[in-house]
TIDO-81911 format. One record per residue (C-alpha): residue number from 1; residue in one letter; chain; x, y, z. Coordinates in steps of 0.2 Angstrom, whole numbers, plus 5000, padded with zeros to 4 digits. Layout:
! residues N
@nr->NUM	rest->a	kette->A	u->X	v->Y	w->Z
...
//
This chain:
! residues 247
@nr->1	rest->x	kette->A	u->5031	v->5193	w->5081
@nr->2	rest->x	kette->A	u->5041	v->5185	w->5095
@nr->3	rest->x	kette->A	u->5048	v->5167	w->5088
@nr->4	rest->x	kette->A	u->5043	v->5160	w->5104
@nr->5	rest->x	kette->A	u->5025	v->5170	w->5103
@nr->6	rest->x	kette->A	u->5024	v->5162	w->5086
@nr->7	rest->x	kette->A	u->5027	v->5146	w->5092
@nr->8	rest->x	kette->A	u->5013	v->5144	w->5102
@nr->9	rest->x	kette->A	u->5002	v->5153	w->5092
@nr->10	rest->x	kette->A	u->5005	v->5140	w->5079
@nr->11	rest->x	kette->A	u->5002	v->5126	w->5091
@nr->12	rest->x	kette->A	u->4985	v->5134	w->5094
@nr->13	rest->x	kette->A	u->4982	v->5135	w->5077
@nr->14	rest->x	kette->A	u->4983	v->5116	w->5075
@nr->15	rest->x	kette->A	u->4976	v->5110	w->5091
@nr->16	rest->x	kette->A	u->4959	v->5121	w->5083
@nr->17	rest->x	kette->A	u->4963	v->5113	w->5067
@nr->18	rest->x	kette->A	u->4961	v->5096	w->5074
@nr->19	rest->x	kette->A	u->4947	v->5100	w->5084
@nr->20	rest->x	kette->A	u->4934	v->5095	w->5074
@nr->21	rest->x	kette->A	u->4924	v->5079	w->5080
@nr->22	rest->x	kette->A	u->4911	v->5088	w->5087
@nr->23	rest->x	kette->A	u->4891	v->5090	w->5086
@nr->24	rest->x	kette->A	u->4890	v->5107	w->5081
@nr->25	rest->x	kette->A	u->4903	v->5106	w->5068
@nr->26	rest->x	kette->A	u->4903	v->5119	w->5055
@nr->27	rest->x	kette->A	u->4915	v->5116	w->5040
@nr->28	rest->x	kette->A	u->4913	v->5136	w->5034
@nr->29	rest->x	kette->A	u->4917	v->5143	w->5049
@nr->30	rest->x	kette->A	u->4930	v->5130	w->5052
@nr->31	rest->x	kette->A	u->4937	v->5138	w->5036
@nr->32	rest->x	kette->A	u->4935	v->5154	w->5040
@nr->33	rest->x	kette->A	u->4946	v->5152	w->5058
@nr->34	rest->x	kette->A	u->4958	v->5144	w->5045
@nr->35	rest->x	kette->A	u->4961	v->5158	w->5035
@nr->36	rest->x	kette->A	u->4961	v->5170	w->5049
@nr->37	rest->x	kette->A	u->4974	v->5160	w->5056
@nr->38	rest->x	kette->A	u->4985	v->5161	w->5037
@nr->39	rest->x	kette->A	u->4985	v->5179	w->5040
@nr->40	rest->x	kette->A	u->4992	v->5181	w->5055
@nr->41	rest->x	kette->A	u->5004	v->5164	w->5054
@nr->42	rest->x	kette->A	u->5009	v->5168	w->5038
@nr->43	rest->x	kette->A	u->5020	v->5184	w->5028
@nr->44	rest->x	kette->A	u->5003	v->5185	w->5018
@nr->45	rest->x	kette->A	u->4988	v->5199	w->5018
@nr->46	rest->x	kette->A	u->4975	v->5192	w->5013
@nr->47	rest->x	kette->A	u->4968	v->5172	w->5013
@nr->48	rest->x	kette->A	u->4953	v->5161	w->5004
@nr->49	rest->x	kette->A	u->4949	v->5145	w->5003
@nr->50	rest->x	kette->A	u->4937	v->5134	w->4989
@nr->51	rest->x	kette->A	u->4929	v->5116	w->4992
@nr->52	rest->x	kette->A	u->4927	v->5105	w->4978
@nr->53	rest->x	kette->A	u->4908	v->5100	w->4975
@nr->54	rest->x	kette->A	u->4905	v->5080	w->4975
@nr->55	rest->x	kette->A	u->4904	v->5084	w->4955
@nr->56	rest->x	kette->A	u->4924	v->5090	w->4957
@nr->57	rest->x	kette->A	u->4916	v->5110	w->4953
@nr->58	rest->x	kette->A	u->4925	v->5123	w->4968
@nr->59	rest->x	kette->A	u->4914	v->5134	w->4976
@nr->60	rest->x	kette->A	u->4919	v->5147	w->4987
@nr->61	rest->x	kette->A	u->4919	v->5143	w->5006
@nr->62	rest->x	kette->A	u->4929	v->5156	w->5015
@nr->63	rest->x	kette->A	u->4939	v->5169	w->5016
@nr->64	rest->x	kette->A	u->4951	v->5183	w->5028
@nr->65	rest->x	kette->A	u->4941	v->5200	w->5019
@nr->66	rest->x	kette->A	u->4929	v->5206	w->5004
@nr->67	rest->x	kette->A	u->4944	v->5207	w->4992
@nr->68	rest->x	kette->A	u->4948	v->5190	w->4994
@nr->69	rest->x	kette->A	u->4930	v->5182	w->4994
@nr->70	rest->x	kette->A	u->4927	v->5193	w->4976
@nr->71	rest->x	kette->A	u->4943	v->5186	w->4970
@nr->72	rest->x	kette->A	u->4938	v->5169	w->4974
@nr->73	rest->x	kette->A	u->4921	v->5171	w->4966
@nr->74	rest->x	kette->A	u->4930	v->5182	w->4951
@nr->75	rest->x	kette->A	u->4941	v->5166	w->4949
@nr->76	rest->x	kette->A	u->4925	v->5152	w->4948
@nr->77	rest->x	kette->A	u->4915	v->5166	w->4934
@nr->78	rest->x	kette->A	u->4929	v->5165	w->4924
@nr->79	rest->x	kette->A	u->4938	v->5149	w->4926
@nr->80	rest->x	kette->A	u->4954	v->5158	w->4929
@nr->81	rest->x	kette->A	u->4966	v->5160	w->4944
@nr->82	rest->x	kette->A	u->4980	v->5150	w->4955
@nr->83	rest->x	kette->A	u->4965	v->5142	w->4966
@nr->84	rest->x	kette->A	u->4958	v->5133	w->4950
@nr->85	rest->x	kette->A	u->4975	v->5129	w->4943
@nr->86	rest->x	kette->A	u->4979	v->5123	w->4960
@nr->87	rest->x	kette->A	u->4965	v->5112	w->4959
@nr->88	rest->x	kette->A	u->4969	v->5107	w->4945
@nr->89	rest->x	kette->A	u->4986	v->5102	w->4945
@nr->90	rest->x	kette->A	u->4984	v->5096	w->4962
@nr->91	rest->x	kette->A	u->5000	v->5106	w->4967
@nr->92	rest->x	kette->A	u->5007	v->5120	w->4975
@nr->93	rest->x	kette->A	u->5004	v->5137	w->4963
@nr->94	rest->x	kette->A	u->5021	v->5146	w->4971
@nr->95	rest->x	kette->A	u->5020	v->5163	w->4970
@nr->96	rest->x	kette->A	u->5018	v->5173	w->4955
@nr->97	rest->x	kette->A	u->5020	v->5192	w->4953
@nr->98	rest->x	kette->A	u->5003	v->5200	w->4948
@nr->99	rest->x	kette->A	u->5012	v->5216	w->4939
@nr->100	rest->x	kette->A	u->5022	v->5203	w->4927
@nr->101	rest->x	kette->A	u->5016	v->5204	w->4909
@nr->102	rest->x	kette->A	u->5016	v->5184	w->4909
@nr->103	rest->x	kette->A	u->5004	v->5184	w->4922
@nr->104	rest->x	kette->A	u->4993	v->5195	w->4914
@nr->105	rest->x	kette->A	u->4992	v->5184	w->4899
@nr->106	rest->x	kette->A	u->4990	v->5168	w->4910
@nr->107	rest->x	kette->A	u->4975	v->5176	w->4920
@nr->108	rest->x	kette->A	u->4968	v->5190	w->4910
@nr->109	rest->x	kette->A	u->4952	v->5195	w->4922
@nr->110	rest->x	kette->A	u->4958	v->5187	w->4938
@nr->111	rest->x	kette->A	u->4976	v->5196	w->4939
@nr->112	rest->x	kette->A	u->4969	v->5215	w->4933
@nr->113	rest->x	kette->A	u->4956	v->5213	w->4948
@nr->114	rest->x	kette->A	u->4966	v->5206	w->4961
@nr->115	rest->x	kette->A	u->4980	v->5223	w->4959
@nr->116	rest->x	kette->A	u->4965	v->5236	w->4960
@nr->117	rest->x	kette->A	u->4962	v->5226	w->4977
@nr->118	rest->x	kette->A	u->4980	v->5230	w->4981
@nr->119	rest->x	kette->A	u->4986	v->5215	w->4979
@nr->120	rest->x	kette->A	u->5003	v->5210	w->4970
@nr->121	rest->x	kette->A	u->5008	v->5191	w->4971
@nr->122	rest->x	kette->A	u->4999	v->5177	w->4974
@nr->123	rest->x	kette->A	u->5002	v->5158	w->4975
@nr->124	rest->x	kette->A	u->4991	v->5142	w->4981
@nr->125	rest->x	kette->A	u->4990	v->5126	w->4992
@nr->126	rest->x	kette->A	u->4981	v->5115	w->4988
@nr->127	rest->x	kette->A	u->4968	v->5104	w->5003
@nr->128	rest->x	kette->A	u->4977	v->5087	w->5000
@nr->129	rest->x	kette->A	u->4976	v->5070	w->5012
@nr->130	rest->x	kette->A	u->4988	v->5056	w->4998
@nr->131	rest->x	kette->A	u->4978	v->5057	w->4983
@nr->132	rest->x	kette->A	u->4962	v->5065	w->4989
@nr->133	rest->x	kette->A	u->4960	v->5083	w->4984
@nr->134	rest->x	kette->A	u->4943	v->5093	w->4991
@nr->135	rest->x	kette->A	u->4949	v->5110	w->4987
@nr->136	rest->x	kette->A	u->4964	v->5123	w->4989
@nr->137	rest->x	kette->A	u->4967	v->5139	w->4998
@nr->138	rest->x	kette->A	u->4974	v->5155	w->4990
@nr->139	rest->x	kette->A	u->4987	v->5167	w->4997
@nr->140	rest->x	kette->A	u->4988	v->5186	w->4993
@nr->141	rest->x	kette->A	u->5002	v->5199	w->4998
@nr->142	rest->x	kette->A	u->5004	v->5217	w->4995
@nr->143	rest->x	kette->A	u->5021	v->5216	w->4991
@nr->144	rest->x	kette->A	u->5028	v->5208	w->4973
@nr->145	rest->x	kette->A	u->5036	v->5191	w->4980
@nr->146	rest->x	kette->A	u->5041	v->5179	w->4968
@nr->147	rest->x	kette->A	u->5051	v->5168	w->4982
@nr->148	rest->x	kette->A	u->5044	v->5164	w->4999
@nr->149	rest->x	kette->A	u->5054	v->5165	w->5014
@nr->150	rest->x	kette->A	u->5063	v->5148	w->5021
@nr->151	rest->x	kette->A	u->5048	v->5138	w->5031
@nr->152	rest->x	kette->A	u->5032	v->5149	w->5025
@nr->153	rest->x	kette->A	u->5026	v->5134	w->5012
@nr->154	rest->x	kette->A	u->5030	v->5121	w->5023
@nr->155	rest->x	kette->A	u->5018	v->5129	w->5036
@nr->156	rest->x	kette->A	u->5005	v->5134	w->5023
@nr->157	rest->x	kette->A	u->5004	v->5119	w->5016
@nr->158	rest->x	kette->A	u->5003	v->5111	w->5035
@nr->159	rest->x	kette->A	u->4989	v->5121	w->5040
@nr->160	rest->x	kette->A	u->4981	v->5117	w->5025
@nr->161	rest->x	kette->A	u->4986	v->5097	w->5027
@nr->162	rest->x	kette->A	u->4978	v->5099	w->5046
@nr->163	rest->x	kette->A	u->4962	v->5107	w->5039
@nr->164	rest->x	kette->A	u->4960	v->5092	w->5025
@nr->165	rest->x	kette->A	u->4961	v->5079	w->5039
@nr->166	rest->x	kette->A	u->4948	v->5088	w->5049
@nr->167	rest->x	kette->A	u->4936	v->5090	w->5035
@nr->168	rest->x	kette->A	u->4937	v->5072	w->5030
@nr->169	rest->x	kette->A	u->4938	v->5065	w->5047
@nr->170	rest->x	kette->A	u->4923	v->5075	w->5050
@nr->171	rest->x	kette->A	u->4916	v->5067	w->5034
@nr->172	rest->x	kette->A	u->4919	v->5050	w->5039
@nr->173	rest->x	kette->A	u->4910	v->5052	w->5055
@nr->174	rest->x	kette->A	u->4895	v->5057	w->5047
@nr->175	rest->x	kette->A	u->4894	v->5045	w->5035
@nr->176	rest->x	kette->A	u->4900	v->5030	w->5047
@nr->177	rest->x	kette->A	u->4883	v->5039	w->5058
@nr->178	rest->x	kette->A	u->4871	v->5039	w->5040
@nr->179	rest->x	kette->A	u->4878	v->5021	w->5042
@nr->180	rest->x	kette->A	u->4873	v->5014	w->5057
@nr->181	rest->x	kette->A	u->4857	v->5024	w->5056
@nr->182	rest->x	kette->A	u->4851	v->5016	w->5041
@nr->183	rest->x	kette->A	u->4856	v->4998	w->5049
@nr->184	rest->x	kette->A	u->4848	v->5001	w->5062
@nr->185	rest->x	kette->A	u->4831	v->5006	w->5054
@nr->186	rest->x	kette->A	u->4835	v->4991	w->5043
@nr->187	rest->x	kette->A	u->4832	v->4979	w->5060
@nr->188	rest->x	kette->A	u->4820	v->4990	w->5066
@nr->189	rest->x	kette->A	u->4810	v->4986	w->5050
@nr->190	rest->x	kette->A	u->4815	v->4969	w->5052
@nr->191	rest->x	kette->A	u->4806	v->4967	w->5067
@nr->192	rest->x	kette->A	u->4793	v->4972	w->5064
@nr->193	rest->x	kette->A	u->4791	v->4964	w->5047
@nr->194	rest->x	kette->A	u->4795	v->4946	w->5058
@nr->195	rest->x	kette->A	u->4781	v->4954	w->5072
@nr->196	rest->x	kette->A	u->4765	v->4957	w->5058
@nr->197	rest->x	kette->A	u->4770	v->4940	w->5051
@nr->198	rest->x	kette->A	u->4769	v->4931	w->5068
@nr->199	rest->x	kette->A	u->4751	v->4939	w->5072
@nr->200	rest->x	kette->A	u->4743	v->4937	w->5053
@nr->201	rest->x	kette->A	u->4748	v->4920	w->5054
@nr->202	rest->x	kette->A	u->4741	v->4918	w->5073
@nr->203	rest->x	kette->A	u->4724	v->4927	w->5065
@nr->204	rest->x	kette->A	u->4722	v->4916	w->5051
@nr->205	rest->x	kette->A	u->4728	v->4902	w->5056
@nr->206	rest->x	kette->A	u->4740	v->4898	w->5041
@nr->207	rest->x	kette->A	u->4759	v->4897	w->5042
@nr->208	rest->x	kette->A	u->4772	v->4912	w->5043
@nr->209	rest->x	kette->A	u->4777	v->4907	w->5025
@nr->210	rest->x	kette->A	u->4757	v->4911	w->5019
@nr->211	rest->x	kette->A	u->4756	v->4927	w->5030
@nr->212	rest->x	kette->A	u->4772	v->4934	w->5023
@nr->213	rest->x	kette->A	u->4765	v->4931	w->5004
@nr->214	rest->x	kette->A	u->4750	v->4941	w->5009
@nr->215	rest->x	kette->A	u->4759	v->4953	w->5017
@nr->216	rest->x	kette->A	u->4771	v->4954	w->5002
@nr->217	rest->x	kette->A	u->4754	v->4956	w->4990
@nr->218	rest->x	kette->A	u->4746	v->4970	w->4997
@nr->219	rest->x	kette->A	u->4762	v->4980	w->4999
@nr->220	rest->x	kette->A	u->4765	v->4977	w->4979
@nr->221	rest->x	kette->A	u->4745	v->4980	w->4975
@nr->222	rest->x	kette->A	u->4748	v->4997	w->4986
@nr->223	rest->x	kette->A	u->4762	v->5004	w->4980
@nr->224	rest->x	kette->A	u->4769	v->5003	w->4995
@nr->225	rest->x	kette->A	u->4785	v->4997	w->5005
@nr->226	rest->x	kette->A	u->4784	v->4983	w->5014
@nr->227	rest->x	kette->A	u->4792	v->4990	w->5031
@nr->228	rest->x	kette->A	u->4776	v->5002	w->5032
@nr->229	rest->x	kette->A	u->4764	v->4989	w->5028
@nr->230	rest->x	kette->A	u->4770	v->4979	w->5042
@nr->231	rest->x	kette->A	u->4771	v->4994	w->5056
@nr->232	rest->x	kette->A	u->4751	v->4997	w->5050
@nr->233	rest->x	kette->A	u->4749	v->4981	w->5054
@nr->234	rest->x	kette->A	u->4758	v->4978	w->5070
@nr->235	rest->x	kette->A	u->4750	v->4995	w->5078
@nr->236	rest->x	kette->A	u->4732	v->4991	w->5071
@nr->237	rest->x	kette->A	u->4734	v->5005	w->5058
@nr->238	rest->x	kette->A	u->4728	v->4992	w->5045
@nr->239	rest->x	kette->A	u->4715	v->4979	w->5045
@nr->240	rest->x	kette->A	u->4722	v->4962	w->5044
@nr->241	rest->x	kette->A	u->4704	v->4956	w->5032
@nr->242	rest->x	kette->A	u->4710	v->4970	w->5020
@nr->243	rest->x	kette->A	u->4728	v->4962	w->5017
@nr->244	rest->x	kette->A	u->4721	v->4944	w->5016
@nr->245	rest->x	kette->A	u->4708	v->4949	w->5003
@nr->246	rest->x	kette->A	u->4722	v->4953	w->4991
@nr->247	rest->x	kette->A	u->4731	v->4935	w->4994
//
């Protein structure tokens, strides 16, 4: 490929990376773009990612082909492979020749596999922003490479870096909208809390105080929250003699 072909092709590949604050965001096919893009950026065949659950437990999220997705799933069933010890270690897995009798030893089902595939090296990145690690993306090549050329982990680990901020940027967002969401039906229930309170008092003529005691009651004798008591109230889903009778 053209170094200055590449170039750009790179600067596309983060400019998509980054793109990732929008409404119909979706984090698997988001992976997906990203391990297309490992294949044709980097000297590598093949390319799968795993996410790390909220339990710490990685599950397969994406990948360039089959071989890759069934190595990825081979890795999780037996708890072997560069992705988990990646993971794990929170560091780079550099690449490791998969015909090496070492290798063999170190992942007796995953390294057997991944040569009938065609395979024969691998290494890993792992998905890291500072300390926070949410999964890590494996590497395949046909050809047995035990040194990578000058640049390629830099990039990889880039593109991976690029990805990590996208997810938990993404992340963020939501959580900050869960946020504001739940405030806001907080005040919302506040209102209308303050709202039945005003017109039981104005009914029975007693204070606010007395009404919200009453209120308070029949919610606990329902099993009920008090938010939902009020809205009955206030919309005249609930008769008011019914809540004072429990006072």
């Amino acid at each position: 490929m053209d170094s200055s072909v590449r170039e750009q092709k790179i600067a596309a590949a983060f400019v998509e990376l980054a793109d990732t604050l929008v409404d119909d965001f979706d984090v698997i096919d988001f992976l997906q773009r990203l391990a297309a893009r490992c294949v044709e950026l980097l000297d590598v065949s093949a390319a799968g990612l795993m996410l790390a659950t909220p339990h710490g437990e990685l599950q397969t999220a994406a990948s360039s082909d089959e071989r890759a997705w069934l190595l990825e799933l081979l890795e999780i069933q037996h708890q072997e492979g560069p992705c988990l010890e990646c993971y794990r270690s929170r560091s780079t897995v550099m690449p490791v020749s998969l015909d090496s009798t070492e290798t063999l030893l170190r992942w007796p089902v995953f390294a057997p596999r991944a040569r009938e595939y065609g395979f024969r090296s691998t290494y890993a990145i792992p998905l890291r922003l500072r300390e926070t690690v949410i999964g890590a993306l494996n590497l395949f090549t046909h050809t047995p490479r035990l040194s990578l050329p000058p640049g390629e982990v830099a990039l990889a680990q880039a593109l991976a870096d690029a990805a990590t901020i996208g997810i938990l940027q993404q992340r963020t967002v939501r959580q900050s909208e869960l946020v504001a969401g739940q405030l806001q039906s907080a005040l919302t229930s506040r209102v209308r809390l303050e709202q039945a309170k005003g017109m039981l008092a104005e009914r029975w003529t007693v204070s606010v105080d007395e009404a919200f005691e009453s209120l308070r009651a029949y919610a606990r004798r329902e099993d009920r929250q008090l938010s939902e008591v009020a809205l009955d109230i206030v919309v005249g889903k609930l008769d008011s003699a019914q809540v004072r009778g429990d006072a």
